[in-house]
DRENZADO-282227 format. One line per 8 residues: number of its first residue (from 1); their letters; for each residue x, y, z of C-alpha. Coordinates in nm, 3 decimals, decimal comma, padded with zeros to 5 digits, m for minus. Example, Ala and Ser with C-alpha at 12.3 -4.5 7.8 and 13.67 -1.06 7.14 Angstrom:
BEGIN
1 = AS = 01,230 m00,450 00,780 | 01,367 m00,106 00,714
***
This chain:
BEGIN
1 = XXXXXXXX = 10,820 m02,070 00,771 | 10,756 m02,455 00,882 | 10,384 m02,345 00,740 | 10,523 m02,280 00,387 | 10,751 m02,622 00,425 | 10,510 m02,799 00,456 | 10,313 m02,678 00,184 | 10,580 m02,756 m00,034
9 = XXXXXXXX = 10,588 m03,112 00,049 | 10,242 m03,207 00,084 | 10,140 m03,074 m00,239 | 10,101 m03,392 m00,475 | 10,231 m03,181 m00,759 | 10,554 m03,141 m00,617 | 10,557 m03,475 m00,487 | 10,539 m03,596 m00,844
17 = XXXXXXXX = 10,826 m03,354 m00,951 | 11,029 m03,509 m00,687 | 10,959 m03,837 m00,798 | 11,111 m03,710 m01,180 | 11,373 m03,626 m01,003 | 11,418 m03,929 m00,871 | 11,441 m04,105 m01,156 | 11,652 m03,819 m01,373
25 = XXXXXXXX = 11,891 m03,858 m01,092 | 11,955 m04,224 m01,079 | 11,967 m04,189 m01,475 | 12,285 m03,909 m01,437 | 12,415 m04,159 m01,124 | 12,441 m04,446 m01,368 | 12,567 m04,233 m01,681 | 12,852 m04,066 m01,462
33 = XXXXXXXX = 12,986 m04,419 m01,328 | 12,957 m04,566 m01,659 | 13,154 m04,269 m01,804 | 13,424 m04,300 m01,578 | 13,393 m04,710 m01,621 | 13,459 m04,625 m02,022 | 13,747 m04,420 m01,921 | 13,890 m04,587 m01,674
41 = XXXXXXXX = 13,887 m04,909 m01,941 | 14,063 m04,683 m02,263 | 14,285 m04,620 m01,964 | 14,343 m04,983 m01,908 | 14,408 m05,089 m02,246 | 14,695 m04,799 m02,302 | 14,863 m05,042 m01,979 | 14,816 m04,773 m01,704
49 = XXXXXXXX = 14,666 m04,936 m01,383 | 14,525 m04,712 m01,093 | 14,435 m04,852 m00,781 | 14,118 m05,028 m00,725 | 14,013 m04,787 m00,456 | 14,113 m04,456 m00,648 | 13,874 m04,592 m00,961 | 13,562 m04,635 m00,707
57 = XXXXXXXX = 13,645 m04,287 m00,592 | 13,608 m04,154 m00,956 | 13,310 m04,352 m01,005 | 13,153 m04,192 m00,689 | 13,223 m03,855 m00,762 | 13,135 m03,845 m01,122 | 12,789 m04,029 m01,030 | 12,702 m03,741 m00,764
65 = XXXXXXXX = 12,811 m03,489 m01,055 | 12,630 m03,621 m01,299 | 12,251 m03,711 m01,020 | 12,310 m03,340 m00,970 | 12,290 m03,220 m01,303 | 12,052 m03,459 m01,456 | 11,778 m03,402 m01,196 | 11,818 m02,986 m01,219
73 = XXXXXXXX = 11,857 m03,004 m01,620 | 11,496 m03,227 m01,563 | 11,348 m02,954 m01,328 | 11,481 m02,668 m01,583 | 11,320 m02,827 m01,883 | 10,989 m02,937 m01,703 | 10,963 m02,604 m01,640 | 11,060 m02,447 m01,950
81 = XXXXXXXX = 10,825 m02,647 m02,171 | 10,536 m02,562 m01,906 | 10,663 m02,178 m01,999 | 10,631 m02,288 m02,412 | 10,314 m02,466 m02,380 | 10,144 m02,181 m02,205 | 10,226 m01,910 m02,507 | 10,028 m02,182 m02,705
89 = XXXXXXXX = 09,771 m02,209 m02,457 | 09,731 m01,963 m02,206 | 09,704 m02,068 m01,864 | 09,781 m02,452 m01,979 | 10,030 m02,483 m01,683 | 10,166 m02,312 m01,363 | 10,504 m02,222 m01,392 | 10,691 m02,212 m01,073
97 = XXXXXXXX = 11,065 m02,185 m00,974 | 10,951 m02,442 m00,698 | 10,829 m02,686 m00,925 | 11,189 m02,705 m01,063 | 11,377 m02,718 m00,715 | 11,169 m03,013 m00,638 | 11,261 m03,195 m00,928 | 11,628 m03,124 m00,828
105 = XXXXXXXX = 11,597 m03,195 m00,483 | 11,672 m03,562 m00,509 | 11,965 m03,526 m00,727 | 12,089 m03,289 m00,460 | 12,043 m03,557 m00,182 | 12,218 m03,816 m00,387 | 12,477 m03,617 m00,488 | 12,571 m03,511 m00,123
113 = XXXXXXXX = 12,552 m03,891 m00,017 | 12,764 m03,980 m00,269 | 13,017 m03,733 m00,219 | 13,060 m03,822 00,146 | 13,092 m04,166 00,081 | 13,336 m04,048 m00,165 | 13,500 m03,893 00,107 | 13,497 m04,154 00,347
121 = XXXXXXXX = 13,651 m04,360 00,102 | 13,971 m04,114 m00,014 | 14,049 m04,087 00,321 | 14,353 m04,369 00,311 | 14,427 m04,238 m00,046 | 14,552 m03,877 00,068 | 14,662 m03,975 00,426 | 15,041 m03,975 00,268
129 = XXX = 15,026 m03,633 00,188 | 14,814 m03,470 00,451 | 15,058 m03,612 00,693
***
């Protein structure tokens, strides 16, 4: 098993999918916040006020959300045009369901360290209620 781990990571294929990944989600990161940003200014303007800490809690969340989904939408597509371009031209590209878990790999690492900070944070927020 460690044998086949480490074959995943060493490969500089997959490194380079992970580094797509990277980038795909710190793209969905950014979107999510700034979504939620948008929001949480039409919200703003209509005179409803939510606490500062509530709003960074949105923000959080909706960043790991949206690192998540950009990075394995990146992976799915990689993947899927590698599947199109090889009808065209037959063994063009490998196509491999690990390829596309190592683009998604970093917006599953972001997303989980987002979430717990998200966590962290909400703590004070429901400590009325779980009380």
């Amino acid at each position: 098993m460690l044998n086949v781990v480490s074959q995943f990571f060493s490969a500089p294929d997959k490194l380079a999918h992970m580094k797509a990944g990277s980038l795909a989600a710190l793209f969905g990161a950014a979107l999510g916040a700034a979504v939620v940003a948008l929001l949480l200014a039409l919200l703003g303007l209509q005179g409803v006020q939510l606490p500062l800490l509530l709003c960074v809690v949105l923000m959080l969340v909706c960043a790991a959300v949206g690192s998540l989904a950009t990075a394995t939408a990146a992976g799915i597509a990689k993947e899927r045009a590698d599947q199109a371009d090889n009808l065209i031209y037959p063994g063009m590209h490998g196509v491999e369901v690990a390829d596309a878990v190592a683009t998604g790999l970093p917006g599953l690492a972001l997303c989980v360290v987002l979430c717990v900070v998200a966590l962290q944070l909400s703590e004070p927020l429901v400590a009325p209620w779980v009380a």
